[in-house]
C-alpha positions in Angstrom: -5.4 8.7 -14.3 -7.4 11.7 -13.0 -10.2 11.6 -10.0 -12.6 14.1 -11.1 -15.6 13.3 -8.7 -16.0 12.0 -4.7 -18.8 11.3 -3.1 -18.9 10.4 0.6 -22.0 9.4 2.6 -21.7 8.0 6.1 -18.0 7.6 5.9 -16.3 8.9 9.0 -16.7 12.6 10.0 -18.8 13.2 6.9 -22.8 12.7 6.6 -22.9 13.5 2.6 -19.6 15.5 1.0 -19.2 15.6 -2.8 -15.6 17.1 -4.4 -15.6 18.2 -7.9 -12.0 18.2 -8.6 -12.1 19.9 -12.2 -8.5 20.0 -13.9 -6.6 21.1 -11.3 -3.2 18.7 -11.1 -3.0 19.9 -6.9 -5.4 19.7 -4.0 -5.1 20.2 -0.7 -6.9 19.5 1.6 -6.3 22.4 4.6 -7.7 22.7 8.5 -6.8 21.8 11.9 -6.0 18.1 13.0 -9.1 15.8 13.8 -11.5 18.0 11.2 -11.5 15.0 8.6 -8.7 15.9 5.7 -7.3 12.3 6.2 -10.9 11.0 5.7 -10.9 11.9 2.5 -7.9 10.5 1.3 -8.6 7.2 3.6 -12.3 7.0 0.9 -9.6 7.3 -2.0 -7.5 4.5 -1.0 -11.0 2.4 -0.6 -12.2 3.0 -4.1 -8.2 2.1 -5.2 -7.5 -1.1 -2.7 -11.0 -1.8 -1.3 -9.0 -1.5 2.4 -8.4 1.6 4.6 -4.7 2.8 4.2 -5.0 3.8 8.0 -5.7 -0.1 8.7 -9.2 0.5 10.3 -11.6 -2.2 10.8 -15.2 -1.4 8.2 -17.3 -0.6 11.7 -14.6 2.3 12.5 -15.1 3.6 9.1 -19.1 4.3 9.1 -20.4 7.5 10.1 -21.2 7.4 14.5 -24.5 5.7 15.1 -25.2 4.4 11.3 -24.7 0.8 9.9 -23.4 1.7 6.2 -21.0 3.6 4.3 -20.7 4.1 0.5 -18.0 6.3 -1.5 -18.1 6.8 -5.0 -15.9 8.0 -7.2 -15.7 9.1 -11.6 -12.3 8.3 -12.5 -10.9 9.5 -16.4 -8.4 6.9 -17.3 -5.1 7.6 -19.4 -7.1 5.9 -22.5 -10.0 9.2 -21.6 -12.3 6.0 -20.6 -14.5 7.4 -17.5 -15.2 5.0 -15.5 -17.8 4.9 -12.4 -16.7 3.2 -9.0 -18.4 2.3 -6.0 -17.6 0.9 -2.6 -20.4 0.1 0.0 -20.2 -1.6 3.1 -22.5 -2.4 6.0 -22.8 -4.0 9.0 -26.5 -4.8 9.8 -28.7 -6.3 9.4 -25.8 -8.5 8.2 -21.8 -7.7 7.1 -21.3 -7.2 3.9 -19.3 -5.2 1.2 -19.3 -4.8 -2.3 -17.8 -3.5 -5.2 -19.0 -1.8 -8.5 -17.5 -0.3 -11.7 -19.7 1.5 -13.9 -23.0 -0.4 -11.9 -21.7 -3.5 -12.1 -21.2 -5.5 -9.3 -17.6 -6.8 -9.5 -15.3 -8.6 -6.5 -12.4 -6.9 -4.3 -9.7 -8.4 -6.3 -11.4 -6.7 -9.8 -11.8 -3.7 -8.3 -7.7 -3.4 -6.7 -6.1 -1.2 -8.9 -8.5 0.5 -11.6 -8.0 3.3 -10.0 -4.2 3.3 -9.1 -2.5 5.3 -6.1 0.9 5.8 -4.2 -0.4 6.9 -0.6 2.2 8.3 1.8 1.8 8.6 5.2 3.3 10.4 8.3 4.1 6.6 9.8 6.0 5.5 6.6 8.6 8.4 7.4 9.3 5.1 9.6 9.6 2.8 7.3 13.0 1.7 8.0 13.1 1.4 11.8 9.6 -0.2 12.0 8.1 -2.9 11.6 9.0 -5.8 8.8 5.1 -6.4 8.1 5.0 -2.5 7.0 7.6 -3.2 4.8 6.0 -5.9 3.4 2.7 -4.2 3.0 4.9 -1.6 1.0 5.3 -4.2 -1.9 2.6 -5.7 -2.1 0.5 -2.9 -2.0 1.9 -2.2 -5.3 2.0 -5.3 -6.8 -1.6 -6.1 -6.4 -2.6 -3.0 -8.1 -0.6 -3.8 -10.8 -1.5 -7.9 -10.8 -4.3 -9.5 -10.3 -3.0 -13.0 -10.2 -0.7 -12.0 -7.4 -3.6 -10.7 -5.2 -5.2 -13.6 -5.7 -2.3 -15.7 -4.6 -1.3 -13.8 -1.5 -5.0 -14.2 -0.2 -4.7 -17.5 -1.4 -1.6 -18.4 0.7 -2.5 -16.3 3.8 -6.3 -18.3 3.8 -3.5 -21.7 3.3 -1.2 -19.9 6.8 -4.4 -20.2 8.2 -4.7 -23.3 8.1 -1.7 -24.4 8.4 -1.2 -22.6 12.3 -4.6 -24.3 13.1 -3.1 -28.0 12.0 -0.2 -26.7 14.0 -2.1 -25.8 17.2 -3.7 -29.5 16.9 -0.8 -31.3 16.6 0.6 -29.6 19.6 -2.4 -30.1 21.7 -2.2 -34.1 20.4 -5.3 -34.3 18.6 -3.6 -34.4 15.3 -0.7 -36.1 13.7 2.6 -34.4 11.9 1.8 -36.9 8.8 -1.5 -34.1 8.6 1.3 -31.1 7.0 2.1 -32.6 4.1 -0.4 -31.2 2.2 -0.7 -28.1 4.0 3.0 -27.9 3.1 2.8 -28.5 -0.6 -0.1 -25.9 -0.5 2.2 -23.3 1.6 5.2 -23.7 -0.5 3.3 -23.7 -3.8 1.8 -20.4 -3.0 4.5 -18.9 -1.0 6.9 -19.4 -3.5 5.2 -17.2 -6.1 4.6 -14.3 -3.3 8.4 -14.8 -2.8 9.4 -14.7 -6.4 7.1 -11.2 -7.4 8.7 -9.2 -4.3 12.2 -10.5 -5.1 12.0 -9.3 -8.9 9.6 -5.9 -7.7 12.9 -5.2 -5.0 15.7 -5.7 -8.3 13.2 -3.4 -10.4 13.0 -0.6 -8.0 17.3 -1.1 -7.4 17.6 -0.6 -11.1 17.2 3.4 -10.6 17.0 3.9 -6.6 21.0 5.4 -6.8 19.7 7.7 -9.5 16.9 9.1 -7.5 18.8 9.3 -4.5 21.7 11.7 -5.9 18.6 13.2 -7.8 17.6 14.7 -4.0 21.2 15.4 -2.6 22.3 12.0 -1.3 25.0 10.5 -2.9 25.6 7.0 -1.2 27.2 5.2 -4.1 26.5 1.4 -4.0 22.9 1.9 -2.0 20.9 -1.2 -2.5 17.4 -2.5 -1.8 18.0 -5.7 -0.8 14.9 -8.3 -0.2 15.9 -11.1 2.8 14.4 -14.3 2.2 15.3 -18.0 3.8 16.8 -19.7 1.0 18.6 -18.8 -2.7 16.2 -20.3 -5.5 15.3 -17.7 -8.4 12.6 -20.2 -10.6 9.3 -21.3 -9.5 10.2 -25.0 -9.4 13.2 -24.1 -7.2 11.5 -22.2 -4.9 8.9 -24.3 -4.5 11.4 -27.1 -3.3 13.3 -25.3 -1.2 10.6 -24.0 0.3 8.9 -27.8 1.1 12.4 -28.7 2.7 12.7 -25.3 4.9 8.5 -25.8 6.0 9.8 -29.9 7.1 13.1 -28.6 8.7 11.4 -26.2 11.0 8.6 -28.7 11.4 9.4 -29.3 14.6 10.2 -25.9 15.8 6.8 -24.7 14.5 4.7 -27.3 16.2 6.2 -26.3 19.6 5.3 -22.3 18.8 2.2 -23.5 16.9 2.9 -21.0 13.9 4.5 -21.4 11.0 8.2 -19.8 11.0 9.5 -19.6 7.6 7.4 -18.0 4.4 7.1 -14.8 2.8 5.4 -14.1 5.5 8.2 -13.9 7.6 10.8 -12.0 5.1 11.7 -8.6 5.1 13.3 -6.2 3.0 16.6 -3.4 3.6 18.0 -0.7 2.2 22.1 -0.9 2.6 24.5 1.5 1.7 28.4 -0.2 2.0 26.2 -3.1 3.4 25.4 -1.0 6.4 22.0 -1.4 7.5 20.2 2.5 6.8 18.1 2.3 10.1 21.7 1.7 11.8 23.5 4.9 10.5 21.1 7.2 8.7 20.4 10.4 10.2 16.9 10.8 10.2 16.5 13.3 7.8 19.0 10.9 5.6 16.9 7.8 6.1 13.7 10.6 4.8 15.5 11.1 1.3 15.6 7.2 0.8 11.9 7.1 1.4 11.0 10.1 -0.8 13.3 8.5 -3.3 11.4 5.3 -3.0 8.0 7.1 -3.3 9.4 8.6 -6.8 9.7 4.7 -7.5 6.7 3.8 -6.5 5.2 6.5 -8.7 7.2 5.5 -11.7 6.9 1.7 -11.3 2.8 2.0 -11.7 3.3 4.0 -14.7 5.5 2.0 -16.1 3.4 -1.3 -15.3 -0.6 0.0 -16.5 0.5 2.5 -18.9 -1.1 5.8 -17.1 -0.3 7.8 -13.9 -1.1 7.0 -10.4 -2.6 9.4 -8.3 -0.7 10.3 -5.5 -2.0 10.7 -1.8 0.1 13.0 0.5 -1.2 13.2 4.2 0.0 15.7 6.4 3.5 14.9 4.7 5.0 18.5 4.3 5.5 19.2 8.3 7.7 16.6 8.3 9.8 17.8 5.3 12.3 20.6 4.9 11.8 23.3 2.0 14.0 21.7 -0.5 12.5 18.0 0.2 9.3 19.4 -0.1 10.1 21.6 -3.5 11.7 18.4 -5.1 8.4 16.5 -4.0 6.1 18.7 -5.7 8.3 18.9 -8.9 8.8 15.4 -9.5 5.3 15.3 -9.1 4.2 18.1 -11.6 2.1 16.6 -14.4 0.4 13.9 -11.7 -2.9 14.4 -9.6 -1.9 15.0 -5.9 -3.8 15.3 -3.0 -2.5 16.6 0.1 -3.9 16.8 3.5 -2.4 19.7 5.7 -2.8 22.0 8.4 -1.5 24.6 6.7 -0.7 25.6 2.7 3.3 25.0 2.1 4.5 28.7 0.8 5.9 26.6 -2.1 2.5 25.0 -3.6 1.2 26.7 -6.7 -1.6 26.9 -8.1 -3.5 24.5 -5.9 -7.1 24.2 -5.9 -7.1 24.8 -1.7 -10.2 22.8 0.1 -10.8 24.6 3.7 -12.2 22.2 5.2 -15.3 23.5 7.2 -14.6 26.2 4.9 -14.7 27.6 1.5 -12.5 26.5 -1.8 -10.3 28.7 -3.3 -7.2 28.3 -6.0 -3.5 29.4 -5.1 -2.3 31.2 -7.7 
């Protein structure tokens, strides 16, 4: 998958910016913090998720003092199929967003993925000592752009939470009755169960070669695993399901007194362990840094292996956080891929790199 076009108007920092990105495998994107280099990769992520990888609400993202945004970009598929995509949004005279490929009008959950991307940021060198929801977000970011059936069930199931709480919140308050859950149960565990089951099996995928990568940067922990924590045992849909029903009725009581529902993929996390150590407990950080940069290789490979083509890959402001050798085994893993990287300043080991000043001129490093 290559990006060759991006268009920006009223996004952020920028009034109109256009990048031609020709058939140079490396940008980056180079000028002093607060300029707008994230920007740019933030409108990639849109046209790949529909949603800001920096988490920011649609009124943050358009331009100061103007009620729109729209990014567009020309993508060249694996297949050589160019494809058009476009993201608009707006906020007056009424909120609204939508989504096109090739001038068709098509919903968020179409759109998710025809252009795929790993994106790394400067707060997932946290990964492992922050919060559970990040990791979380981790897999399912990457299984949505690989299935849309999951996507729709994880919206589905987090619309069902919703509910759910509310009933929750009512029967505490004594203006509705526990008999109410049942089918807000069924709906939960039905749901829940499939979110569940697609992280459990995209954790075992990504264990199959995380040793390999490891050792492949310098870190020989034999017996590291990635291992997803879950209430409950069940491996089949059915299973699941009914396990899930019993845990939701078990903690029924305990979730009408906090008026939020307890148990659920919601609620389950993920670890790496090495010896069955916990890495956040005894990684140094530059050791907990090599697990991440291995499990951004496996990222990477996973979307090629599951639609067939290459992701292109989203560095911000990355390489100040990295030593030389992490940052050389970064850039040669990712040879043959499209990268963009955000910077203050050109690493000395980046090669010919198409360089975008920004505020300033282009140039290519030889």
């Amino acid at each position: 998958m290559r990006l060759q076009h991006l268009s920006l108007e009223k996004f952020r920092s920028y009034d109109a910016r256009t990048f031609d990105f020709g058939d140079a495998n490396t940008h980056v994107f180079v000028g002093p913090n607060g300029i707008g280099k994230t920007n740019i990769l933030e409108a990639i992520s849109l046209l790949s998720l529909t949603k800001s990888c920096q988490k920011a609400e649609e009124a943050d993202i358009i331009a100061w003092g103007e009620d729109y945004y729209r990014v567009k970009g020309q993508v060249l598929t694996g297949d050589k199929e160019q494809k058009n995509l476009e993201l608009v949004s707006q906020i007056s005279p009424r909120k609204q967003k939508a989504c096109f490929i090739n001038d068709v009008k098509v919903s968020a959950g179409e759109m998710v993925g025809t252009l795929p991307t790993v994106i790394f940021l400067p707060r997932d060198l946290e990964l492992f000592n922050g919060s559970p929801g990040n990791r979380r977000h981790f897999l399912d970011q990457l299984l949505c752009q690989v299935s849309p059936q999951y996507l729709q069930t994880l919206v589905q199931y987090q619309k069902i939470l919703k509910q759910r709480n509310a009933l929750l919140r009512k029967i505490s308050d004594g203006v509705a009755r526990k008999t109410d859950l049942a089918i807000w149960d069924e709906k939960t565990a039905e749901t829940g169960a499939v979110v569940m089951l697609r992280r459990l099996e995209l954790c075992e995928m990504l264990q199959c070669t995380f040793g390999q990568e490891l050792k492949a940067l310098g870190e020989d922990w034999e017996g590291a695993r990635i291992v997803y924590e879950r209430k409950g045992q069940a491996r089949d849909f059915e299973s699941a399901k009914s396990e899930m029903m019993d845990l939701l009725s078990h903690f029924q009581s305990r979730d009408i007194i906090l008026q939020s529902t307890t148990i659920g993929p919601h609620r389950d996390d993920w670890k790496v362990l090495v010896d069955d150590r916990d890495i956040s407990t005894f990684a140094s950080r530059g050791q907990q840094r090599t697990a991440i940069l291995a499990l951004l290789f496996l990222e990477v490979s996973y979307l090629e292996l599951q639609r067939g083509e290459k992701p292109v890959v989203l560095l911000d402001d990355v390489f100040s956080e990295l030593d030389d050798n992490h940052q050389s085994a970064l850039l040669e893993s990712l040879d043959d891929h499209q990268v963009l990287i955000s910077t203050t300043h050109v690493p000395s080991n980046v090669h010919g790199a198409k360089v975008w000043e920004i505020g300033g001129r282009v140039r290519v490093r030889g």
